[in-house]
C-alpha positions in Angstrom: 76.2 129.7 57.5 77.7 130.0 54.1 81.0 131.8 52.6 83.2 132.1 49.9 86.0 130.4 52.1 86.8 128.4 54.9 90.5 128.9 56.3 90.9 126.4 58.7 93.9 126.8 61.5 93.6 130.7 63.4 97.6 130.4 63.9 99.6 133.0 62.3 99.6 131.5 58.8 95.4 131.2 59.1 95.0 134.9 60.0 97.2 136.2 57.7 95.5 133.9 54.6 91.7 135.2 55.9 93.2 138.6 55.9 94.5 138.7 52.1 91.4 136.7 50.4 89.0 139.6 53.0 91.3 142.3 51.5 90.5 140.7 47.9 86.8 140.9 48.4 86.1 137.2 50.4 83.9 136.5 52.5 85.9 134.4 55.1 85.1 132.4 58.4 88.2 131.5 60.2 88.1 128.6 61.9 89.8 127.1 65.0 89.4 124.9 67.5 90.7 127.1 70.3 91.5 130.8 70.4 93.1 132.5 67.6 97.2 131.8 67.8 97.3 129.9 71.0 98.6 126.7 69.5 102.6 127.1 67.7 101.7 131.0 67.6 101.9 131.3 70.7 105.5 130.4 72.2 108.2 131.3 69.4 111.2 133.3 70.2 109.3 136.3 68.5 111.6 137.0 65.6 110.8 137.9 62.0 113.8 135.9 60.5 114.8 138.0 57.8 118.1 136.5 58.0 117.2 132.8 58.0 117.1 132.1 54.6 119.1 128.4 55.0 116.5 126.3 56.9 117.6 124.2 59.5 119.4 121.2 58.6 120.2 117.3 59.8 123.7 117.0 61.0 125.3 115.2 58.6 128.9 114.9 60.5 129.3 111.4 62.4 131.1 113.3 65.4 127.4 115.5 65.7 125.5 112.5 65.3 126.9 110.5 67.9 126.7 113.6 70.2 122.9 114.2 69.5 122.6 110.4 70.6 123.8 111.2 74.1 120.1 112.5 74.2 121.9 115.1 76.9 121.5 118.5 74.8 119.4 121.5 75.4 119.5 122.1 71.6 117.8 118.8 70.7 116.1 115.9 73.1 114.0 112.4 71.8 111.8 110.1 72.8 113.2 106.8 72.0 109.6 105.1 72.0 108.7 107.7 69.3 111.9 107.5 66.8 110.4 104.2 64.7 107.7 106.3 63.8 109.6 108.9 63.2 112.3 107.3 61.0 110.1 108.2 57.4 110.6 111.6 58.3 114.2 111.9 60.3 115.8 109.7 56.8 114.3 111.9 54.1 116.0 114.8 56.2 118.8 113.5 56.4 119.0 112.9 52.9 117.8 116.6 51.9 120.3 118.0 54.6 123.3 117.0 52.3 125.5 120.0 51.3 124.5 119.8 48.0 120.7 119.8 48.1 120.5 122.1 51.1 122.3 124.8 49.2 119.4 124.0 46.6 116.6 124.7 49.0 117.8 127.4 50.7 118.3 129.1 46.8 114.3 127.6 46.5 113.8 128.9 50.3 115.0 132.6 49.7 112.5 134.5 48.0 110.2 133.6 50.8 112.4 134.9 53.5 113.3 138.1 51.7 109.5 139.1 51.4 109.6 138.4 55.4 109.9 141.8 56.6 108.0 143.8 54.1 105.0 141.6 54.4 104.5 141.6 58.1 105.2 145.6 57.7 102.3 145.6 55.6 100.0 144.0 57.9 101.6 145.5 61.3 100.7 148.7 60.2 97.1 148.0 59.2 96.6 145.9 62.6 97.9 149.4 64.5 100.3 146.9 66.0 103.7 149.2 65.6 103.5 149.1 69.8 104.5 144.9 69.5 107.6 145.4 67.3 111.2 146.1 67.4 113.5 146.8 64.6 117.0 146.0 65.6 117.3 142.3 65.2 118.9 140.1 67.8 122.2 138.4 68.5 124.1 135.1 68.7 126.6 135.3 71.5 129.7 132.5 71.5 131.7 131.0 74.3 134.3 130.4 71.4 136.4 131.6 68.8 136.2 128.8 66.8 132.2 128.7 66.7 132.0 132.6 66.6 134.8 132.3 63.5 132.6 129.7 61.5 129.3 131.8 62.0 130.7 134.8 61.2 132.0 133.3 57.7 128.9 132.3 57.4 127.8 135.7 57.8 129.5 137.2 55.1 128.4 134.9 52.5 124.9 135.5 53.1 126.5 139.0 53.3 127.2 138.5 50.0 124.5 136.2 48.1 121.7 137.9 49.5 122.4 141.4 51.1 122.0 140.2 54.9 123.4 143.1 57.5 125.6 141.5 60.4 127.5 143.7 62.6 130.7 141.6 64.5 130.9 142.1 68.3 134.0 141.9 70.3 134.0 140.8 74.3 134.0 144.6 75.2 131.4 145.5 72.9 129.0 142.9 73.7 129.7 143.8 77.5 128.6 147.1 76.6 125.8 146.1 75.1 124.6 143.9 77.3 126.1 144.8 81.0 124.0 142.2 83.3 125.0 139.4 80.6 128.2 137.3 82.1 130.0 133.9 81.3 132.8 133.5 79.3 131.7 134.6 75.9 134.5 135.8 73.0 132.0 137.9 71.2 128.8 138.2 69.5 127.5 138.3 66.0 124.3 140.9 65.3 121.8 140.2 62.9 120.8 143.7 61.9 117.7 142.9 59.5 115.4 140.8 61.6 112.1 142.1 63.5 111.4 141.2 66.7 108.0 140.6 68.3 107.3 141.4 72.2 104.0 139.5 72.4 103.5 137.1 69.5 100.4 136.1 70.7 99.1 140.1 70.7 100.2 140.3 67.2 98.0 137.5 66.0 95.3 139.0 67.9 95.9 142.3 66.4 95.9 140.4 62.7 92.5 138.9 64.3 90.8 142.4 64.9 91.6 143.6 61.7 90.4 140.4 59.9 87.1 140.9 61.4 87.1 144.7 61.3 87.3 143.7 57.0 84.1 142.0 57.7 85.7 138.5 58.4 84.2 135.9 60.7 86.1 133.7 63.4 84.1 131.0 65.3 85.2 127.9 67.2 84.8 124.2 65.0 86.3 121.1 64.7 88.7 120.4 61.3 88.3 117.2 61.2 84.8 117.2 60.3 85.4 119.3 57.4 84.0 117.3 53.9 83.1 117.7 50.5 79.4 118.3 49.9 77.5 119.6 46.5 78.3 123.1 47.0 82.2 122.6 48.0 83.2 122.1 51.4 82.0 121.9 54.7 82.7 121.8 58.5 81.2 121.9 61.8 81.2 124.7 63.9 80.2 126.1 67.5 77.6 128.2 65.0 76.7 125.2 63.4 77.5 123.7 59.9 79.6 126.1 57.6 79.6 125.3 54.0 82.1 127.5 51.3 83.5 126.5 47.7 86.5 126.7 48.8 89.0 126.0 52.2 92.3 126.6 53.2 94.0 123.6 55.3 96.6 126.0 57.6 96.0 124.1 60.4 100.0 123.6 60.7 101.0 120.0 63.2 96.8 118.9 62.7 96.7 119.1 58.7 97.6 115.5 58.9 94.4 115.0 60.8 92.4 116.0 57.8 94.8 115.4 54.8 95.0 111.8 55.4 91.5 111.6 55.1 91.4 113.4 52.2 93.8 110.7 51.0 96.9 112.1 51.0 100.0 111.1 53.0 102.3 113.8 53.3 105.5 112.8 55.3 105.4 116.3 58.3 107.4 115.5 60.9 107.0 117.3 64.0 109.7 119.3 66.4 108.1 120.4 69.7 109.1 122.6 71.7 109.1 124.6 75.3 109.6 128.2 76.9 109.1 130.0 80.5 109.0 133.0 81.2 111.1 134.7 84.0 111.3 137.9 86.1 114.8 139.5 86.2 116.9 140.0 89.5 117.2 143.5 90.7 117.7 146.0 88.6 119.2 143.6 85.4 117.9 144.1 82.0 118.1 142.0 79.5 118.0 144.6 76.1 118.5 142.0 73.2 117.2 138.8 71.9 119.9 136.4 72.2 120.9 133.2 71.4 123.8 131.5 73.7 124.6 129.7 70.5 126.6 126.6 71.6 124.2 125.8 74.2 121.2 126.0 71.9 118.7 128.3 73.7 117.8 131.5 73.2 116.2 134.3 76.2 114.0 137.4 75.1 113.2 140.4 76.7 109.2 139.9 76.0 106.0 141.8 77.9 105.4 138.9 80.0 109.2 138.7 81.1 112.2 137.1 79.8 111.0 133.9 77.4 113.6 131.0 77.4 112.9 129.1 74.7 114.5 125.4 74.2 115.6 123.8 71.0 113.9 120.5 69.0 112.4 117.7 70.8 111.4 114.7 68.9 108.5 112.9 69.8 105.3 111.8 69.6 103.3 115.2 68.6 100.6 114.3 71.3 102.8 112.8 73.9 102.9 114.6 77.5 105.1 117.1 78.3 108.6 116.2 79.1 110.3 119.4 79.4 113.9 118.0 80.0 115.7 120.8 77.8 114.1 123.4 79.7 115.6 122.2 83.0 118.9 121.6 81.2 118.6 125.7 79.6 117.7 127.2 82.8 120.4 126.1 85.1 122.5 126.9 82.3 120.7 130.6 81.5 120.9 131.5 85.1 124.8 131.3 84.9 124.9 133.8 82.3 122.0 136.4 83.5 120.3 136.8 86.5 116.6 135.2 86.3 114.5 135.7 88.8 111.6 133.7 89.6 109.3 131.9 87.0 106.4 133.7 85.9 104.3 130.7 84.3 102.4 128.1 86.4 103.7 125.5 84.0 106.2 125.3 80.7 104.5 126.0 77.5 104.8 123.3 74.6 104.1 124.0 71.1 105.0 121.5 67.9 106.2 122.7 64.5 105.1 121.0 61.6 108.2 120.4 59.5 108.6 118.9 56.1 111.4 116.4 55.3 112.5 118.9 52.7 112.4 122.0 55.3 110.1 124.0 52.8 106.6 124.5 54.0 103.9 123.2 51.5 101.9 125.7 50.1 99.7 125.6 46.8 96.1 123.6 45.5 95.8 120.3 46.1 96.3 117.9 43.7 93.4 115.8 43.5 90.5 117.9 45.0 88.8 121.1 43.9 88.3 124.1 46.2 91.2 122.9 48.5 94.6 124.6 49.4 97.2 124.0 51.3 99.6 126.1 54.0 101.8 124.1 56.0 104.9 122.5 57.0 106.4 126.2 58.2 108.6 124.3 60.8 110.7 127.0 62.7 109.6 130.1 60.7 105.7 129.8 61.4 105.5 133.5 62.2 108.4 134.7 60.0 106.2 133.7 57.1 102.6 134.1 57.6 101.9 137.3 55.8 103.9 136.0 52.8 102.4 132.8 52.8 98.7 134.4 53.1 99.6 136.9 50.2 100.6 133.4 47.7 97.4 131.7 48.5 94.7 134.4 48.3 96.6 135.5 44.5 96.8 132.1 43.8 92.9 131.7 45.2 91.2 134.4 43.4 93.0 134.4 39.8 96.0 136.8 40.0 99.4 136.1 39.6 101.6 135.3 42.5 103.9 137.4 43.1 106.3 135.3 43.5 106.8 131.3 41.7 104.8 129.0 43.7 106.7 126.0 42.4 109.2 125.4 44.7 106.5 124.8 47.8 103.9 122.8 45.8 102.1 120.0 47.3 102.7 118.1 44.3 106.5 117.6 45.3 105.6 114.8 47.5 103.2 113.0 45.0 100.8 112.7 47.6 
């Protein structure tokens, strides 16, 4: 079998990449070594972050530190066999996390978030997945003044720098809003721009349908075959060998698996991560996404039930599952709603491939022909996969980008 490209990786980011070189006249095989979006896809909180234009940083605040040590958080748990290997990738974000350069990258991380929305819109309405969608963004609810006063500053400047819509919620009104939701929170603070999705794994499968309906092809292979050969690139597949000029490494926590046999040594650290869905008691309902902010876990109303999903765990990315934060979230989550039973024979675990620099990496790769790059997505995997998909197929078949690649060019890490 032959193409014009190979995009390796059928997460989000994949089938959003086949979809715009397809739409550009490509003939595509996707390529994955399980179903399309059941790896990170699959077990986000569902949001389209059009707010989240400051990555997530390091602490840098000695008090924090020493608190994260504890290794007793719901927001973030490690492995203490796993942090020597990790210490390349935990220093350098560290050192990006200071004030000063943070600022920088979120100013280098913007444009990418503020194409969020109207590039999933795009797609969503050609995948005749409107059904999987809500508009109304989701909520951060605070157990105190203090932390609700310090996010809600926040709020206003991005208010200000980049035209995010908040609304401010008192006790009253977030009871009003949310009458099954108890504990002693002070308030809540809306953001009003972001999408949410109630079956991330149906929307990647509605991106799939439409990939193929443009006459793309999705079989089962293994990545780490892929190699150069006379004509470009190839890679073994359930349908045999596939051979294209050119390939698209999207294969997100795995693209070190091929990369460093390429020769390059990209520093991607990873941050797994766990959810469970749950029935509701009685007649409770649970209407928004919501974050119970100082706690670090967030619940939302999906099709399957209510997803709780846990924080960052550090670790090995192929280690067992050692789903300590969910434990630590649900006793906590079932003091503030009424969860019923569990709804999943066992807690999901997916890894997010994050860069030291908290900008995924996305451009040509410096030392081969034919070969691109889209990775490193950490946290915002499915907030960014149409965009991302849109850079790479311009950048792929001659146009201009629509927006400056520079900022998230492999090149950065002189790899």
């Amino acid at each position: 079998m032959s193409a014009d490209t190979l995009v390796l990786g059928a997460g989000i980011i994949g089938v959003s990449t086949a979809i715009h070189l397809a739409r550009r006249g490509r003939s595509v095989v996707l390529v994955d070594r399980r179903g399309a979006g059941e790896e990170t896809s699959f077990g986000n909180a569902g949001l389209i972050q059009r707010e989240g234009i400051v990555p997530y940083g390091f602490p840098q605040e000695v008090g924090m530190l020493v608190r994260y040590g504890l290794n007793n958080r719901i927001d973030a748990h490690y492995h203490a066999s796993a942090i020597p290997k990790l210490v390349p990738f935990l220093s350098r974000y560290w050192w990006h996390s200071n004030n000063v350069r943070h600022k920088a990258i979120a100013n280098a991380y913007t444009p990418l978030i503020e194409n969020s929305i109207s590039e999933h819109a795009d797609l969503i309405k050609a995948a005749k997945a409107d059904n999987l969608i809500r508009k109304d963004g989701w909520m951060e609810a605070f157990r105190t003044k203090a932390a609700m006063d310090t996010e809600v500053a926040e709020a206003e400047r991005l208010g200000k720098v980049a035209g995010i819509s908040f609304t401010v919620l008192t006790a009253d009104d977030l009871a009003r809003v949310e009458p099954h939701l108890t504990g002693e929170f002070v308030g809540a603070l809306k953001w009003n721009d972001p999408w949410s999705v109630t079956n991330p794994h149906g929307l990647t499968m509605a991106y799939l349908a439409y990939f193929e309906s443009l006459g793309g092809k999705f079989v089962n292979g293994d990545a780490t075959t892929l190699s150069p050969n006379g004509k470009g690139w190839q890679v073994s597949t359930a349908d045999g060998m596939v051979e294209a000029k050119e390939v698209v490494l999207a294969l997100g926590p795995w693209s070190e698996d091929v990369t460093r046999k390429l020769g390059y040594s990209f520093i991607v650290g990873v941050k797994r991560g766990y959810h469970m869905h749950y029935a509701a008691s009685g007649n409770a309902v649970l209407n928004n996404w919501t974050m119970d902010k100082e706690r670090g876990y967030f619940l939302a109303p999906m099709e399957k039930g209510i997803r709780l999903t846990t924080g960052a765990e550090f670790a090995d990315r192929d280690a067992p599952k050692s789903p300590v934060q969910l434990e630590r979230a649900e006793k906590v989550a079932r003091t503030i709603f009424p969860l019923g039973e569990r709804l999943d024979d066992e807690p999901w675990m997916g890894a997010r491939p994050c860069t030291p620099d908290m900008m995924p990496i996305i451009g040509k790769a410096p030392r081969h022909d034919g070969l691109w790059f889209a990775f490193g997505h950490a946290h915002h995997g499915l907030t960014l996969g149409p965009v991302t998909g849109r850079l790479i197929a311009e950048a792929m078949t001659g146009e201009k980008p629509f927006l400056d690649m520079s900022a998230w060019r492999p090149e950065r890490f002189k790899a």
